[in-house]
VOGU-3710 file (C-alpha; in Angstrom, 3 decimals, decimal comma):
1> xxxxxxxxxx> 10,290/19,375/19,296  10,347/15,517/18,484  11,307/14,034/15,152  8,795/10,882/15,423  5,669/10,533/17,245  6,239/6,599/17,703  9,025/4,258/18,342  8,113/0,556/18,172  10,124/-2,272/19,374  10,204/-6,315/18,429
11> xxxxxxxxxx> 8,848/-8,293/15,713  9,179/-7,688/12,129  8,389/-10,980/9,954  6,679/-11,465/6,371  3,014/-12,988/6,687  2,213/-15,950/4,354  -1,691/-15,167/4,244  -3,989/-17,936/2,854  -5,650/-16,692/0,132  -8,593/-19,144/0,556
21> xxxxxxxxxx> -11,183/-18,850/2,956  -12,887/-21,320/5,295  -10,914/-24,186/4,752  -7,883/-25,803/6,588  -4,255/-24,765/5,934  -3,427/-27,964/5,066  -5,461/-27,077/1,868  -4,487/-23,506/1,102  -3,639/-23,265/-2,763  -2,124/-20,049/-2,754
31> xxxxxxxxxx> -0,401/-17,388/-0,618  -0,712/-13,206/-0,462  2,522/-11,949/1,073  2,511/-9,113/3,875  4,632/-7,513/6,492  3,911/-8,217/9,720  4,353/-8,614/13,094  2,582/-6,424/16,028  5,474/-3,475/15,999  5,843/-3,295/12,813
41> xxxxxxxxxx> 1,431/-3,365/12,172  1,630/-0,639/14,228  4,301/1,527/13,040  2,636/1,281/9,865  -0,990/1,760/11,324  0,053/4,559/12,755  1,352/6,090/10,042  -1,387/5,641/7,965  -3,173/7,890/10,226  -0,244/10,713/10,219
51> xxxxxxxxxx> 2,099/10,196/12,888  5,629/9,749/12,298  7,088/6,416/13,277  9,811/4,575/13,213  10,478/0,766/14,140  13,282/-0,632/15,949  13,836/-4,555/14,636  16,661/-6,625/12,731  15,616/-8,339/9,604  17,235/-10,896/7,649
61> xxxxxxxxxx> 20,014/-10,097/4,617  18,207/-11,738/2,364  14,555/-11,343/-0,105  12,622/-11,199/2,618  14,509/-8,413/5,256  14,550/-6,330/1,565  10,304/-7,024/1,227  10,080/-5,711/5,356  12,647/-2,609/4,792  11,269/-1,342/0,997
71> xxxxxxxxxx> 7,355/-1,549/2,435  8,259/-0,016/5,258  9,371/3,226/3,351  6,481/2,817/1,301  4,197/2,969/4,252  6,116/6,587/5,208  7,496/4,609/8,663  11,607/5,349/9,534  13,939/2,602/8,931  16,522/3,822/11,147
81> xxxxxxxxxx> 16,267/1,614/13,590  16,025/-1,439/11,398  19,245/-3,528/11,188  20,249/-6,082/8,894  21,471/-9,444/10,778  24,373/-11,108/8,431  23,651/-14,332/10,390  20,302/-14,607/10,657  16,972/-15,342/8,299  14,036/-12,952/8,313
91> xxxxxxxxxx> 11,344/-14,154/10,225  7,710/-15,851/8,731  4,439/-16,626/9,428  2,242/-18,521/7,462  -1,244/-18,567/8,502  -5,054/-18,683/7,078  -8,806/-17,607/7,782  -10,752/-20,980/9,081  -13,969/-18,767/10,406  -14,832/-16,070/12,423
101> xxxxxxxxxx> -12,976/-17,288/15,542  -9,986/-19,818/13,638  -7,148/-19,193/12,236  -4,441/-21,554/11,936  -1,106/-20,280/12,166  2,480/-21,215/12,534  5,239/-19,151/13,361  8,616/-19,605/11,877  11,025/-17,665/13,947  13,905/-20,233/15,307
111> xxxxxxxxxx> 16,710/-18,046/15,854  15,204/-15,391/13,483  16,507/-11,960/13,183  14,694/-10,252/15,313  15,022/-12,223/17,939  18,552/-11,474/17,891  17,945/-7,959/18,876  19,871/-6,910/21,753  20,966/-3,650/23,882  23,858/-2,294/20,956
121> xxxxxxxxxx> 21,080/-1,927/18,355  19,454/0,772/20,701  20,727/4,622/20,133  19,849/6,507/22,892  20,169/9,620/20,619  17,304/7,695/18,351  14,963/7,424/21,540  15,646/11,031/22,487  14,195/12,091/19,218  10,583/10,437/19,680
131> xxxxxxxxxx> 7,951/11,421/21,535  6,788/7,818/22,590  8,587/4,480/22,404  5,668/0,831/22,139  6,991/-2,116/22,925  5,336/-5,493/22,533  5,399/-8,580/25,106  6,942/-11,217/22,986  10,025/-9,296/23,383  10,542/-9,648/26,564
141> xxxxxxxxxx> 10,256/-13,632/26,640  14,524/-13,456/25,572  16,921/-12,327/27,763  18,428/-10,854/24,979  15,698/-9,203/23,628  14,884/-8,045/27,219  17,980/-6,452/27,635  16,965/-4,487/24,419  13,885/-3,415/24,979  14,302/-2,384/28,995
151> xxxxxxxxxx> 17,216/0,251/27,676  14,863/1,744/25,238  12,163/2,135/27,824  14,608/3,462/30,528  16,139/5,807/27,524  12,434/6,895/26,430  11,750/7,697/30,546  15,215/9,802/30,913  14,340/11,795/27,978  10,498/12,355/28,275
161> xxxxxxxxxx> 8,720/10,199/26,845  5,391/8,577/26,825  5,841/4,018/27,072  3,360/1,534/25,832  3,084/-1,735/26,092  1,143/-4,570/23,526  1,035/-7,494/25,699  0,428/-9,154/22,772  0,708/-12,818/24,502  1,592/-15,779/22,069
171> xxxxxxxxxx> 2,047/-18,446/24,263  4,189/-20,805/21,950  6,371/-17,852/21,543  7,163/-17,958/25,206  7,606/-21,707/24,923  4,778/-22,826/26,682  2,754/-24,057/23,527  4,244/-26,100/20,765  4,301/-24,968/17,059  1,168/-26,201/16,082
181> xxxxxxxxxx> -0,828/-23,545/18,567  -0,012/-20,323/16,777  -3,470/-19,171/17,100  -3,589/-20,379/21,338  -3,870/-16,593/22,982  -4,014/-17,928/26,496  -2,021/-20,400/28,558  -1,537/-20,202/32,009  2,179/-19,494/32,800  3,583/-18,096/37,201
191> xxxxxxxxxx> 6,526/-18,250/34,651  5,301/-15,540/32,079  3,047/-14,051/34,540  6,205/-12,865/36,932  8,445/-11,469/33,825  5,352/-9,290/32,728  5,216/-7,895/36,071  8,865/-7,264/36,468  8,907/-4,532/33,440  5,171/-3,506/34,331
201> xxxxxxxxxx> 5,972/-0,234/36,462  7,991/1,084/33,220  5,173/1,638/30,869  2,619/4,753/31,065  -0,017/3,007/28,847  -0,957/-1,102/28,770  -3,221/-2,420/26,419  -4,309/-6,067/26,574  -7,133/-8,433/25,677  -8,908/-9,910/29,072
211> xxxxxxxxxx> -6,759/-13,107/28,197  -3,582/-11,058/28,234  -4,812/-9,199/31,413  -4,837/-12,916/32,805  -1,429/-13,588/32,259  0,032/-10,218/33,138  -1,916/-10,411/36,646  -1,695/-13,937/37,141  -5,342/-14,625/37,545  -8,678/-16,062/35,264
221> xxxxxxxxxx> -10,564/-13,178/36,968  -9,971/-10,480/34,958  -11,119/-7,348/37,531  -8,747/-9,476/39,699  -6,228/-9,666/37,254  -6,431/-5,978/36,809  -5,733/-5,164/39,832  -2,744/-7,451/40,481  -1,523/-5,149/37,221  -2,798/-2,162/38,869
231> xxxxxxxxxx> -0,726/-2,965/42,049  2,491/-3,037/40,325  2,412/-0,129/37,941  0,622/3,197/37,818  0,045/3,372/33,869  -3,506/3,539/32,157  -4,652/0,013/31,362  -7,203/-0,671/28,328  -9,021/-3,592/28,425  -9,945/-4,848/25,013
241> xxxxxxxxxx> -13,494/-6,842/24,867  -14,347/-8,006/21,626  -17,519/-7,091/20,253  -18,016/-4,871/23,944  -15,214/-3,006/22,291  -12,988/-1,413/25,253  -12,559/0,441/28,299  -9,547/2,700/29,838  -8,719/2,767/33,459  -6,278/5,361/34,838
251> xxxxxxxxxx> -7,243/5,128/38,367  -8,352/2,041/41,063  -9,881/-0,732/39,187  -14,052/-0,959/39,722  -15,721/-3,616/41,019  -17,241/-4,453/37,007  -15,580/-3,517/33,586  -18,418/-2,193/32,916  -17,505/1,469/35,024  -14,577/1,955/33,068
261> xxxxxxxxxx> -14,421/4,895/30,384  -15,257/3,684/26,979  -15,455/4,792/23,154  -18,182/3,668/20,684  -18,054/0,628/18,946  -19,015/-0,480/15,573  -20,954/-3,373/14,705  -19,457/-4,959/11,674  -19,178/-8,462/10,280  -16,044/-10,292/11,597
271> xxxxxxxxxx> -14,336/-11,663/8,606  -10,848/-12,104/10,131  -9,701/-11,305/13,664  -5,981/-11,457/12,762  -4,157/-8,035/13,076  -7,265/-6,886/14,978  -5,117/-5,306/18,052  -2,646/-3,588/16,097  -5,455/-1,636/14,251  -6,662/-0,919/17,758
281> xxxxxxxxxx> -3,778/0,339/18,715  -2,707/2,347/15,872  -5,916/4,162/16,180  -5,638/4,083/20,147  -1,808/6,108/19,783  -3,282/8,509/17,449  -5,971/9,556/19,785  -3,562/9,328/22,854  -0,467/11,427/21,306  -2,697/14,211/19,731
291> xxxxxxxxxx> -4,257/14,492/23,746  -7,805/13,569/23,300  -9,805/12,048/25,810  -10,098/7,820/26,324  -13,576/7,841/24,952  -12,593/9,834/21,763  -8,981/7,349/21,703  -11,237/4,354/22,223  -13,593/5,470/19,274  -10,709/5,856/16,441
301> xxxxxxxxxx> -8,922/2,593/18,321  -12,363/0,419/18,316  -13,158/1,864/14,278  -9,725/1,179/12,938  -9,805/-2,735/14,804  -13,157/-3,148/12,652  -11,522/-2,356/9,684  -8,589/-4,561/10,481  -11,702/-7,444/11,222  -13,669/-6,936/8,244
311> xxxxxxxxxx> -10,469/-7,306/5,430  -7,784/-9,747/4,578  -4,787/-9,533/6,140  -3,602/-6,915/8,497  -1,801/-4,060/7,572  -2,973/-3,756/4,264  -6,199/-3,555/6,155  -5,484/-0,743/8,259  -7,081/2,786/7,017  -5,918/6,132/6,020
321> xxxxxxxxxx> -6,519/9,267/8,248  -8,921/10,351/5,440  -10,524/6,703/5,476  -10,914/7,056/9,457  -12,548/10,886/9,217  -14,688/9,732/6,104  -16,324/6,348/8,047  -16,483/8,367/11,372  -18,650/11,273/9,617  -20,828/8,750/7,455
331> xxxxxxxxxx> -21,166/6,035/9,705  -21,942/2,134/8,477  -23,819/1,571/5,364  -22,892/-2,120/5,388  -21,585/-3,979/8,140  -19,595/-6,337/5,201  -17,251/-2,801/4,937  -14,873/-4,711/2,633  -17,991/-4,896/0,229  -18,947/-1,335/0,874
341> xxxxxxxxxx> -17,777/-0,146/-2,760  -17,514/3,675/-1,657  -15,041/2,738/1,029  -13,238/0,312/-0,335  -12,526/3,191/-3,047  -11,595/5,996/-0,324  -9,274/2,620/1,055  -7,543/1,937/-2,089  -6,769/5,188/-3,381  -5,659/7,075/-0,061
351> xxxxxxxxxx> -3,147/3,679/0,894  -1,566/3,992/-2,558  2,226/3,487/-2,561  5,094/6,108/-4,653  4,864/9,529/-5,697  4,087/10,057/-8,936  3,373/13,891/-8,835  5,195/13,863/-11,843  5,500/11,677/-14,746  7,854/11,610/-17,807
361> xxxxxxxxxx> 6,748/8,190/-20,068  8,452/6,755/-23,002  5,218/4,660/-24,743  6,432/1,923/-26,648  3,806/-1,000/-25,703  2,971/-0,568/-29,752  2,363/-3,980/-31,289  0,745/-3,712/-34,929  2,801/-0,483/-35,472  6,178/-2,699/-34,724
371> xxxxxxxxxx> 5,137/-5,909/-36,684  4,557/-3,895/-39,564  7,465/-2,131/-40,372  9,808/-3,930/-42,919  12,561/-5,704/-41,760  10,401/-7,261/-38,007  10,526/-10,224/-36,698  9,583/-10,995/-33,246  13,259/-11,885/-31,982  13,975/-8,015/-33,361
381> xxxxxxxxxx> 11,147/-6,248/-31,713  11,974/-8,035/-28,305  15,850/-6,638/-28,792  14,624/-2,999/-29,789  12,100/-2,796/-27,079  15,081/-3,760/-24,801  17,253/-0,338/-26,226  14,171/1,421/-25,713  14,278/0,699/-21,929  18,085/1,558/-22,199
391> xxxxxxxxxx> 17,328/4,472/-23,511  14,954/5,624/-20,492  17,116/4,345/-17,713  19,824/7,030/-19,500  17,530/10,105/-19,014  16,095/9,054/-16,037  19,163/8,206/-14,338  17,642/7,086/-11,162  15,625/9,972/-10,743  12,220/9,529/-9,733
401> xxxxxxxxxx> 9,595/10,979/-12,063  10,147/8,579/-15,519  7,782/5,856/-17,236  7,680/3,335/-19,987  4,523/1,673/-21,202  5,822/-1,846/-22,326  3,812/-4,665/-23,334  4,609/-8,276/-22,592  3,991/-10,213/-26,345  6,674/-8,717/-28,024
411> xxxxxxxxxx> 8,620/-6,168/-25,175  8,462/-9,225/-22,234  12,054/-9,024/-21,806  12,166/-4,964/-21,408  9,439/-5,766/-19,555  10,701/-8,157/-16,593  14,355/-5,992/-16,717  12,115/-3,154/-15,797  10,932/-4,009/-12,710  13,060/-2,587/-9,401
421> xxxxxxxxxx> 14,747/0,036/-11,718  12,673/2,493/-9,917  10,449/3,020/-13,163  6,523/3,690/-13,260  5,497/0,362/-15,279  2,012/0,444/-17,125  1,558/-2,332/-19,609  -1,341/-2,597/-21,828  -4,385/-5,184/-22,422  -5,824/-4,229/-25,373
431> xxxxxxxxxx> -5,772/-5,690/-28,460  -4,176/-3,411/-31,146  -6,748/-1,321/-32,915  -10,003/-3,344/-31,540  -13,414/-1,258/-31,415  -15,518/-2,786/-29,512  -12,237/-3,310/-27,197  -11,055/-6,955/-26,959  -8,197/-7,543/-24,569  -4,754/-9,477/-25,320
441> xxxxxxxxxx> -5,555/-13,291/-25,064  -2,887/-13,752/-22,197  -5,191/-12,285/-20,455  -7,795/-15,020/-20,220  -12,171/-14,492/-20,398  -11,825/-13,650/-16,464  -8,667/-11,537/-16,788  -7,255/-14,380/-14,462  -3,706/-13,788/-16,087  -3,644/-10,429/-13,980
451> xxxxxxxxxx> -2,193/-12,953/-11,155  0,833/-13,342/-12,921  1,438/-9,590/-13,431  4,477/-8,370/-11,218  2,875/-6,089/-8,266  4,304/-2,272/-9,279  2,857/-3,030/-13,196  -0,126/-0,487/-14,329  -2,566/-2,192/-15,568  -3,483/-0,055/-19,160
461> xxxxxxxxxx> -6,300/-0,602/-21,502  -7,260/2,322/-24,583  -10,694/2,254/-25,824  -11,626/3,929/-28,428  -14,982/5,307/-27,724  -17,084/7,917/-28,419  -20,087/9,891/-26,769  -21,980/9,052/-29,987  -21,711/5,345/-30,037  -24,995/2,847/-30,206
471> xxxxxxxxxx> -25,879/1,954/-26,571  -25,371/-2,014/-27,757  -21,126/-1,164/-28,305  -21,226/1,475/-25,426  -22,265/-1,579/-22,942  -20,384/-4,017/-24,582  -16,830/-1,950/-23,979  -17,842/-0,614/-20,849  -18,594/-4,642/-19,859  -14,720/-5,389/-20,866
481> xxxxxxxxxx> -13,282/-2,123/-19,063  -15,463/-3,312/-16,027  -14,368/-6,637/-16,129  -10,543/-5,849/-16,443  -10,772/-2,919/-13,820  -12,219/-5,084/-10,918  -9,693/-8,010/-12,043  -6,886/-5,242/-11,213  -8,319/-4,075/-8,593  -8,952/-8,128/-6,918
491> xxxxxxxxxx> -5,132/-8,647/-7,837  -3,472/-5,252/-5,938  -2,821/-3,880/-9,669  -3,549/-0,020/-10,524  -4,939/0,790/-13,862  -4,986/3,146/-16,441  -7,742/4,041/-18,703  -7,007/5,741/-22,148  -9,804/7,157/-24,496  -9,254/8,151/-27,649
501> xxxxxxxxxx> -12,852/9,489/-29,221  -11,289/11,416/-32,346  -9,969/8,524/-34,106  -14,435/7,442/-33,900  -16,156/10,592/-34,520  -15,796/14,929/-34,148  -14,893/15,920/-30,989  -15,672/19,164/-28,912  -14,827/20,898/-25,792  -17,523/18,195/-24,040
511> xxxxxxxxxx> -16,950/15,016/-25,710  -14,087/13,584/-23,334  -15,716/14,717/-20,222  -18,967/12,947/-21,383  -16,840/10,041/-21,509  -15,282/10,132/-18,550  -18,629/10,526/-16,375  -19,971/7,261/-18,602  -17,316/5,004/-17,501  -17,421/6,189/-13,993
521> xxxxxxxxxx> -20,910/5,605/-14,417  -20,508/2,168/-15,156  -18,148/2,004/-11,635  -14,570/2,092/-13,341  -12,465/4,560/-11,028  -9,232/4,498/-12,516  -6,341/5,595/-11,025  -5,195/6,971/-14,208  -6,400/8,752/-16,909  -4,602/8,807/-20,013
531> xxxxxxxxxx> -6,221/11,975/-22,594  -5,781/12,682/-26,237  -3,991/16,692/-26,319  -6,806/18,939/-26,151  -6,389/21,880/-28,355  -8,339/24,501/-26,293  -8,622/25,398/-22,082  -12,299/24,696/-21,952  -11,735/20,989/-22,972  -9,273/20,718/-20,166
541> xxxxxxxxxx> -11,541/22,327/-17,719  -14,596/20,031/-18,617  -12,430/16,657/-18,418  -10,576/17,627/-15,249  -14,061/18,579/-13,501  -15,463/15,798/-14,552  -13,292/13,259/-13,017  -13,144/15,904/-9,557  -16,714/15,102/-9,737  -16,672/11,683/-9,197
551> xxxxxxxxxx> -12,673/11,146/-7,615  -10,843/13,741/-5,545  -8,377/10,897/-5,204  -7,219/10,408/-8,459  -3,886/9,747/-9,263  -3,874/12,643/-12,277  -3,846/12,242/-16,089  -1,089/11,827/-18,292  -1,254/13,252/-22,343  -0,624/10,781/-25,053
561> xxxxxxxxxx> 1,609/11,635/-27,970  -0,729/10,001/-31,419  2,594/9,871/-33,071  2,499/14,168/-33,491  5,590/16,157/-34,615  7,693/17,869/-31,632  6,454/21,267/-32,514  2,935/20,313/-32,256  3,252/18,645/-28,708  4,793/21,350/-27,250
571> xxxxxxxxxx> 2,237/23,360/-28,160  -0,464/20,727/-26,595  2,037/20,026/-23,399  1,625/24,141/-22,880  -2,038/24,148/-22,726  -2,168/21,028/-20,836  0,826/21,986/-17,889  -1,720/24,509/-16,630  -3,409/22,254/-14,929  -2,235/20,243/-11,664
581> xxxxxxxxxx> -3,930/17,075/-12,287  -2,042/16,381/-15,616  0,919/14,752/-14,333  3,111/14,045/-17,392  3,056/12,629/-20,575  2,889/9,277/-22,274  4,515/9,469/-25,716  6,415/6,746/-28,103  6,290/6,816/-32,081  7,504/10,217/-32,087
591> xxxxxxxxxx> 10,138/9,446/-29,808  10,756/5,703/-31,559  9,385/5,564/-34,360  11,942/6,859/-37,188  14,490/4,952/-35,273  12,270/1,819/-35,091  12,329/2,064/-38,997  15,679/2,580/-39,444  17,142/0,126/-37,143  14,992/-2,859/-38,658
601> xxxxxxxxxx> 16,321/-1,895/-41,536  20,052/-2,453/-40,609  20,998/1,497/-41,228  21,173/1,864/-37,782  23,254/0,668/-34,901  22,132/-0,643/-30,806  24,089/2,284/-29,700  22,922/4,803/-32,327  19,784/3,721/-32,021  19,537/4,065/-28,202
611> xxxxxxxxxx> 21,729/7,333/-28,380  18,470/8,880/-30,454  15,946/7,991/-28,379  17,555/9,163/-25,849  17,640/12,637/-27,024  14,683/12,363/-28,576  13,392/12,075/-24,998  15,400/14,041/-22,961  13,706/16,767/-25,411  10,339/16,155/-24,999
621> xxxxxxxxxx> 10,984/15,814/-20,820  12,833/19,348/-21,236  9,851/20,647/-23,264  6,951/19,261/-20,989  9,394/20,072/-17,815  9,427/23,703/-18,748  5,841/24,280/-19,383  5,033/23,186/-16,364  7,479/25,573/-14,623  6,094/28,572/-16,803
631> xxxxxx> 2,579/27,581/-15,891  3,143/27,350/-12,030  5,409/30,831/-12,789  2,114/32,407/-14,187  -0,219/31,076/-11,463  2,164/31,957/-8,676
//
């Protein structure tokens, strides 16, 4: 029995993707940030599709080295093996999408931290613990690095397990182009050629483009090249082709590529070849560690490059195991797939980041319920929304599980403080009481502020809506939840939707579920759903149907409070705990609001104030806390 599946070795850096398309570098306006680097695309690649893997690299003591170790643990890949270099910075690339074929590209790695990686930063009881140890070629262009990466190899072969190798030739990063050819794959190099072969016979798997064929066997002719590969090592070589896709040799090399064994391929729109091999090989591992045969390998190694091909960047682009399975059963519907809506969705919501299986918010993004209490002013409402986050940080206490909704017009400081404390973060949109829905004016007509949102913040809007509504102020709200859901969705944001249809009109066991098919209807697919209590099971049953109907991925529902006594709550959180996809609760005024009164007033002290709130919540997390135990009790 292994602990990981996968050990990669080398690069770890922070990509600096363009976020314009077509046009030079010289001319990019703006920048999406990404981890990168082919060992660390693959650890998480492979992930994604279930293995367990770790990556060996150093990063940088600084912003960056943080950005590479926290995603890592987001993706679900070990950090173990990553070590922080006191000396060095964090490597970067910064690079762009020109066309199908170009993309300009220049590496930033003098004397960067993982370059610095040498023999002492490899455990041998680490490698014993893996079933296979990757290694990619640019690591063994140092003699430092070398060193490094031969131990791990010989350490993976003494204690029985499988080797790959990612040629992964970048010739400027063996010094034989200068800095302005970070996208040159090919340049002839005896130099390069010889190192590759020296560390050849230690690998049971190579994987290689025909131009990285050429430089491992020292020839143009890649069946040539092959075999000059082939005479130094005994390991299973796959040839990557393009739009031919791939073939596996594990024997003598044939006369024509052509004979080799080979997995379907997938003919998709190339939008971006970047980050194209490590897809490949993510999928290639998976199919090689769980023992299936080359042309089965090839197949989830050729579907998960034309994923990586067809979406910006290259690790975000990389798909779940549920992604994989779903495109493999259903095949292409549009060769565009990162304008095929239904997998785009399945994409999204099965690469979502944190657990948030349960969810205990303090709500106190209220506006108009704050400015009207005696005693406001705005410089007072930004200090009590500040003890209000005080107050959550003391009953969450670092645990994972705990919310605030905060807004940013009168709560930005809580707000910004927020962020890194560990803390889910929605923040609402809405303007206060509107029906039809109009959205804060920070926002902007195209929802363009969402760019300026911090990455972990929920985007939350509450409509109040009702099954009964004309058809003209039905389309008109759904238009604005549209419009603000895809603007989330363009800008990496998740988002909450909150209905609240008794404050418009009767409701019945029916009337939220009607609701929720309408908007998903209208293609909003939120990621949560934030529900008025509902008083009897039925209602519960209808709602949580209705979104199974329509997303299995869902992140769950969370119940909102409408200012209700404690007694009356608890009675709603025990109807509502029955069910798995409620998640938590999202309640303020009656954890706030007395206090809120009070302390505007002047009767009522920071630390009493926070002190009360505190309890105040700590009571209702007890109460909702358990229900849910007693309901899981009574299932069990």
């Amino acid at each position: 029995m292994k602990t990981y599946d996968l050990i990669t070795i080398g690069r770890a850096g922070v990509d600096l993707y363009g976020a314009q398309i077509g046009g030079r570098l010289e001319d990019m306006g703006s920048f999406r940030k990404y981890i990168g680097g082919s060992p660390t695309n693959i650890a998480c690649g492979t992930a994604r599709l279930g293995l367990k893997s770790a990556l060996i690299t150093r990063v940088g003591d600084e912003h960056m080295g943080r950005f590479i170790r926290e995603q890592l643990e987001r993706e679900g890949v070990d950090v173990r093996g990553v070590k922080t270099d006191p000396e060095r910075l964090t490597a970067l690339v910064i690079l762009g999408i020109r066309d199908e074929e170009q993309f300009p590209l220049i590496f930033y790695r003098e004397n960067c931290a993982d370059m610095a990686l040498s023999e002492e930063d490899i455990d041998e009881g680490f490698i014993a613990e893996a079933r296979s140890v990757l290694a990619t070629g640019t690591h063994l262009s140092h003699p430092r690095t070398e060193a490094a990466v031969v131990k791990a190899l010989n350490l993976a072969r003494k204690h029985g397990a499988k080797t790959a190798l990612d040629i992964d030739y970048r010739p400027n990063l063996w010094g034989v182009a200068g800095h302005g050819a970070g996208e040159s794959r090919f340049v002839e190099s005896a130099k390069v050629t010889a190192k590759l072969q020296s560390t050849l016979h230690l690998f049971d798997l190579i994987v290689g483009t025909e131009e990285e064929f050429h430089i491992a066997g020292g020839s143009t002719d890649t069946v040539a090249a092959l075999r000059a590969v082939r005479a130094v090592t005994a390991a299973t070589l796959v040839c990557k082709r393009g739009a031919k896709g791939a073939v596996a040799f594990e024997g003598p090399i044939p006369e024509s590529l052509d004979s080799g064994e080979a997995g379907p391929g997938f003919p998709i729109e190339v939008f971006n070849v970047l980050g194209a091999g490590d897809g490949f090989f993510s999928g290639l591992m998976k199919g090689w560690l769980d023992g299936e045969t080359w042309p089965r390998a090839l197949e989830y190694a050729n579907a998960c490059g034309a994923f990586a091909v067809s979406r910006h960047g290259c690790t975000p682009a990389y798909p779940s195991l549920e992604e994989l399975r779903f495109f493999l059963t259903r095949g292409i519907v549009r060769p565009d797939l990162r304008n095929d809506a239904e997998l785009e969705q399945i994409h999204w919501s099965t690469n979502r980041k944190g657990d948030w299986s349960s969810l205990r918010t303090f709500a106190f993004d209220h506006r108009a319920q704050l400015e009207e209490m005696a005693g406001y002013s705005a410089r007072k409402g930004a200090a009590f929304k500040e003890l209000c986050l005080k107050a959550t940080l003391r009953v969450a206490g670092g645990r994972p599980g705990y919310g605030i909704l905060c807004d940013s017009r009168i709560g930005r400081r809580a707000l910004h403080a927020a962020s890194g404390s560990g803390l889910w973060i929605g923040r609402p949109c809405e303007w206060p009481g509107s029906r039809p829905l109009r959205l804060e004016p920070e926002l902007g007509p195209d929802c363009g502020g969402l760019e300026e949102w911090a990455r972990e913040n929920v985007v939350k809007v509450l409509c109040f809506c009702h099954p009964d509504d004309t058809a003209a102020v039905r389309a008109e709200q759904e238009a604005t939840v549209k419009r603000l859901f895809a603007a989330a969705r363009r800008n990496g944001l998740e988002f909450l939707l909150e209905v609240i249809p008794s404050k418009v009109a009767p409701v019945g066991d029916t009337t939220t579920a009607t609701l929720i098919r309408q908007f998903y209807a209208a293609g909003v697919f939120p990621d949560w759903w934030k529900l008025e209590p509902m008083r009897t099971k039925a209602a519960w049953e209808n709602a949580i149907a209705a979104i199974r109907e329509h997303d299995r991925y869902t992140r769950g529902i969370v119940v909102l409070g409408l200012d209700a006594p404690e007694a009356e709550l608890a009675a709603s959180f025990e109807v509502a705990a029955g069910f798995d996809l409620v998640k938590g609760f999202a309640v303020g005024r009656t954890i706030f609001g007395d206090v809120a009164r009070g302390w505007m007033a002047g009767d009522l002290a920071d630390a009493e104030a926070v002190a009360e709130m505190a309890r105040r919540y700590a009571r209702l997390c007890d109460i909702w806390d358990r229900a849910r135990a007693a309901a899981r009790e009574k299932a069990a």
